[in-house]
C-alpha positions in Angstrom: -48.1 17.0 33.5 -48.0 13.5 31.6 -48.4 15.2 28.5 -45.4 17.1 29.5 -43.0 14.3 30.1 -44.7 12.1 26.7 -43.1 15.4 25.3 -39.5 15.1 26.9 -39.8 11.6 26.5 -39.7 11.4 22.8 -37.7 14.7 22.4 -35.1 12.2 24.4 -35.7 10.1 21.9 -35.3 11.4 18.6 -32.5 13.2 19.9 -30.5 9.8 20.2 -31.5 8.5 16.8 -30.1 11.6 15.6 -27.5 11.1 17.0 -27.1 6.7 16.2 -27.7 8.1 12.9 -25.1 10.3 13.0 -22.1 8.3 14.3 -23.4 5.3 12.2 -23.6 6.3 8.3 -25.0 4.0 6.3 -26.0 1.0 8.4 -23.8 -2.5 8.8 -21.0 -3.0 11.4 -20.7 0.6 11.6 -18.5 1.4 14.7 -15.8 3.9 14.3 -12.3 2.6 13.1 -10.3 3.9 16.2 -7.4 6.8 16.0 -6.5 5.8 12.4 -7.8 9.5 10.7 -5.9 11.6 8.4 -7.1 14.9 8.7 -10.0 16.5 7.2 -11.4 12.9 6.9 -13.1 12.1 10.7 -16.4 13.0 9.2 -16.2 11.2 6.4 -14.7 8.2 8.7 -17.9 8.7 10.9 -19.9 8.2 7.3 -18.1 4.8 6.5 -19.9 1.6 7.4 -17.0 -1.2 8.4 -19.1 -4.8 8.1 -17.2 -7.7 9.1 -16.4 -10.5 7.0 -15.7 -10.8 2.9 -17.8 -8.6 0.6 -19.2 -11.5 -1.2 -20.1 -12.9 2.1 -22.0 -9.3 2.6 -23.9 -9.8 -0.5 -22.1 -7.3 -2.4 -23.4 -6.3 -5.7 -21.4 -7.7 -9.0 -18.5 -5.5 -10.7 -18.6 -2.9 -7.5 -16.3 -1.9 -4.9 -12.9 -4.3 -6.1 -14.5 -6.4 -8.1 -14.9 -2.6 -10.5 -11.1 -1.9 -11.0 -9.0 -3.2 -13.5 -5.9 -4.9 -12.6 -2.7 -2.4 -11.8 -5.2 0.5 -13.0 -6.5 3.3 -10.7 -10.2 3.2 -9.0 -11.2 5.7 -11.5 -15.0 4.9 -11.4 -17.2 6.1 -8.7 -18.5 2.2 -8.8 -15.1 1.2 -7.8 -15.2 3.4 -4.5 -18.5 2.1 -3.0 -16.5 0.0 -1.2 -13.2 -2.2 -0.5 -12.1 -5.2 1.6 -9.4 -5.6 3.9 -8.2 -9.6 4.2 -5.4 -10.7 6.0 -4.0 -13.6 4.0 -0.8 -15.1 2.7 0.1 -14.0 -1.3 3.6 -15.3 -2.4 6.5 -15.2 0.6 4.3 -12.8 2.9 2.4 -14.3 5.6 0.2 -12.4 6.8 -0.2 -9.7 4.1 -3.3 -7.7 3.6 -5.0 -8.4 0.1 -8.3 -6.6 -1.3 -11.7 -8.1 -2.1 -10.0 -9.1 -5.9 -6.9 -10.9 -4.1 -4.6 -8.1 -4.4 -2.0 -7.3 -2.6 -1.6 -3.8 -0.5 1.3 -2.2 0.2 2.7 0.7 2.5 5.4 3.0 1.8 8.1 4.3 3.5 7.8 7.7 2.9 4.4 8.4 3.9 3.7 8.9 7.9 1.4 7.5 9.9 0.8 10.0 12.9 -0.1 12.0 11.6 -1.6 10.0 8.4 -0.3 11.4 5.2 0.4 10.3 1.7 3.3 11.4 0.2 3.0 9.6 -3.0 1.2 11.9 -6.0 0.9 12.3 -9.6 3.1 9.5 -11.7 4.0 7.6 -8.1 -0.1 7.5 -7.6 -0.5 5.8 -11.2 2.4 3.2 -10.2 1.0 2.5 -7.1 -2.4 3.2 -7.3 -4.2 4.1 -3.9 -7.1 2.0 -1.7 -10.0 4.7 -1.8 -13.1 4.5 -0.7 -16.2 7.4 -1.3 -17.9 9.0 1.7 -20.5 6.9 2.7 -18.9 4.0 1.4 -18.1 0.4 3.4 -14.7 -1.2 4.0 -15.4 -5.2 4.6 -13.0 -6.1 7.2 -11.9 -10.1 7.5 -9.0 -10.6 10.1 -8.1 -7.2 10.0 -9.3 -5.6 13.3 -11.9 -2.6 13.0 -9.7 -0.5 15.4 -6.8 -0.3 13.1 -8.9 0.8 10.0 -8.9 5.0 9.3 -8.8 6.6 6.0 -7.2 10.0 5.5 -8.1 12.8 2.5 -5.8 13.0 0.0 -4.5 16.7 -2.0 -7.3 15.7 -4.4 -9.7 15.3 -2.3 -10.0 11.3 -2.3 -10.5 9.3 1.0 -7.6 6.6 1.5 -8.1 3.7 3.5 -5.3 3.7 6.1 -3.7 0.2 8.6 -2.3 1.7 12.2 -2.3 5.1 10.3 -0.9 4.1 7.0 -2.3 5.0 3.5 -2.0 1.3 1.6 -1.7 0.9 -2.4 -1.8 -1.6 -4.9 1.1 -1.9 -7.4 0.5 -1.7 -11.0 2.8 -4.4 -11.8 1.0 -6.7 -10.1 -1.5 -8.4 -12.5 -2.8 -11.2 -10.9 -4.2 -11.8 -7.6 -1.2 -13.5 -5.4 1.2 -11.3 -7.0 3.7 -9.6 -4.6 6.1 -7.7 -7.3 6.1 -4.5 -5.7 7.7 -6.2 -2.1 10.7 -4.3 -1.7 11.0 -1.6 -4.6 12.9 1.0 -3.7 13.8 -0.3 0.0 10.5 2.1 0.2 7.2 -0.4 -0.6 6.5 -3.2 1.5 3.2 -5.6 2.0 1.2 -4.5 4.7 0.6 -6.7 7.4 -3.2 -6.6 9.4 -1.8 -4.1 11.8 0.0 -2.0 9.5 3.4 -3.3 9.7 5.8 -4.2 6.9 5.4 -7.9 5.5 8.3 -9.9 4.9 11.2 -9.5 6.9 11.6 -7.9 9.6 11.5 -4.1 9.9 15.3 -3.9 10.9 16.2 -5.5 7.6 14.2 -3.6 6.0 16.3 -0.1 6.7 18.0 1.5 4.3 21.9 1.6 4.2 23.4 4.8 5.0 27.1 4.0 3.7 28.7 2.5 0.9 28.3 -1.2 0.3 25.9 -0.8 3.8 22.9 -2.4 2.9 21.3 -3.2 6.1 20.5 -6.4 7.7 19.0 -8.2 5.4 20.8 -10.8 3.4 22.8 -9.5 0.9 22.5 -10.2 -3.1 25.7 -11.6 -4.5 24.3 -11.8 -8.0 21.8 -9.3 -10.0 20.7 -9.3 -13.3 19.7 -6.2 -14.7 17.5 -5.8 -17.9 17.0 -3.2 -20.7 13.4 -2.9 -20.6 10.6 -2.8 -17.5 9.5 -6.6 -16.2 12.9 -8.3 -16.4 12.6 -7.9 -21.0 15.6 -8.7 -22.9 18.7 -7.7 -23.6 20.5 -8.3 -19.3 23.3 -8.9 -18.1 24.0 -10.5 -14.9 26.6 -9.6 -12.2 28.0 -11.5 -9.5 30.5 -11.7 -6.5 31.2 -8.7 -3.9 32.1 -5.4 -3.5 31.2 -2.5 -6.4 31.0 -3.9 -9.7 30.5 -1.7 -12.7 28.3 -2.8 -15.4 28.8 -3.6 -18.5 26.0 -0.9 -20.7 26.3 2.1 -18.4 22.7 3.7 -18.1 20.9 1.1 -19.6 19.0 -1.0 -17.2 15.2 -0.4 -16.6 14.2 -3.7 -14.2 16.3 -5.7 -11.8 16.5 -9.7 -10.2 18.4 -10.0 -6.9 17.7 -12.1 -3.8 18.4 -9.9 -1.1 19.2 -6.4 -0.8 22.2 -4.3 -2.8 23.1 -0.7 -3.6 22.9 0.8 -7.0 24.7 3.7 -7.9 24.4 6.3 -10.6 28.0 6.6 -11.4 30.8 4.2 -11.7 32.9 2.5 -8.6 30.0 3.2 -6.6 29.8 6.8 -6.7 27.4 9.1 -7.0 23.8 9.0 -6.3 22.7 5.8 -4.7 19.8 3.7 -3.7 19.5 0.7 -1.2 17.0 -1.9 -2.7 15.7 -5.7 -2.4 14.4 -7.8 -4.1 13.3 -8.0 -7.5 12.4 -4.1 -9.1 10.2 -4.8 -12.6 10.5 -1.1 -13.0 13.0 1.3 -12.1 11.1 4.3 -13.1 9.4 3.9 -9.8 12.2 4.8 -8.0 13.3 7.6 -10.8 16.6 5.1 -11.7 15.4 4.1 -14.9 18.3 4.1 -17.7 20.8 5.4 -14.2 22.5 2.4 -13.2 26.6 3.0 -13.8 27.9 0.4 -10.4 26.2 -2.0 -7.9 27.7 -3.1 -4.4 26.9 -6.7 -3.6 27.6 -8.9 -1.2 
């Protein structure tokens, strides 16, 4: 009889370490990150340790994780994957904005979803704004960014994306330096993520797209832009200013933008044609497929 229940007993017992072991992965801060989960990735969200705190405060290993990828380049190397940190911070105008373990700053985008989680940006988009992954097994360092918020969802190629309230996040490749926030407002698509997932900057209302002409949205409107030849803002520009559609000067010529506040460009002149409601400064307009497509802009 006591030999019996010895038995049960540590049957019980290794049972449950099992299954520790199981919901766990790999040891830290490992409780599960919520709802957050793309699908085809719960497993490999079961597998992810979440530690709190910095990765250097976590004793992370030199040129790993981060501190592995090369500024506005992918996370090519499986080093780079062991791991990624999620700080809520301030980087230029945005405060709070979530930045990575290098100082980076991570963006959302408009077009993906977040219930269901789903990235909807692929192949040149994906180089542009490069994606947060992490590898199965790997750990996310979380440091004012709350554990329950944190998922990651599988990509088409397999990859696991680190996910805020359900949203895939990026880095821009434009953005060279830590503190950099270039890619705030391309497109009237890519905003900083905030620690819960929400757009940085402005509020989301102003944020919305325009739906007619010379609409764009709450946000203050530009009533000058200056529009350059080559990507990052290069010479030869030309600026425009006042309101209402303006037609520029070298039709089809402009591959990066400065405005401060929001305006519509427009493929064909007077404001016809296709058109696209953006803020901000754009250094490349390839990454909203308008490069070299600018004819008219609507200000003010």
């Amino acid at each position: 009889m006591i030999r019996n229940r010895i038995a049960a007993i540590a049957a019980t017992t290794a049972a449950a370490a099992l299954l520790l072991t199981a919901c766990n992965g790999t040891g830290g801060d490992s409780s599960a990150a919520g709802s957050a989960v793309g699908s085809g990735a719960g497993s490999a969200l079961g597998n992810l340790s979440f530690n709190s705190g910095t990765a250097k405060q976590n004793n992370a290993a030199p040129g790993t994780g981060d501190w592995a990828t090369s500024p506005g380049k992918p996370a090519s190397k499986p080093v780079a994957k062991k791991w990624v940190q999620l700080s809520a911070a301030s980087a230029g105008d945005l405060n709070p904005v979530v930045v990575n373990g290098s100082g980076f700053t991570l963006y959302r985008f408009d077009k993906d979803t977040a219930d269901p989680s789903k990235s909807n940006c692929a192949g040149e988009c994906a180089t542009t704004w490069p994606p947060v992954l992490v590898a199965p097994g790997g750990k996310i360092f979380v440091d004012g960014v709350n554990k329950s918020d944190v998922g990651v969802v599988e990509r088409a190629d397999g990859n696991l994306q680190v996910t805020i309230d359900g949203w895939p996040v990026y880095r821009f490749s434009k953005d060279l330096k830590p503190g950099d926030t270039n890619g705030q407002g391309v497109g009237g698509t890519w905003f900083g993520v905030t620690p819960d997932g929400q757009k940085a900057g402005a509020p989301a209302e102003e944020q919305e797209q325009g739906q007619e002409q010379g609409d764009t949205g709450t946000a203050a409107p530009a009533t000058s832009v200056t529009l350059s030849d080559e990507p990052n803002f290069g010479d030869p520009s030309e600026g425009l200013a006042g309101s209402g559609c303006q037609n520029v000067g070298r039709d089809d010529s402009a591959s990066s933008l400065q405005a401060s506040g929001t305006l519509k460009i427009w493929s064909e002149k007077d404001c016809k044609g296709e058109s696209k409601v953006v803020q901000g400064n754009i250094a490349d307009l390839a990454a909203i497929d308008f490069d070299d497509t600018i004819s008219s802009v609507f200000l003010g």
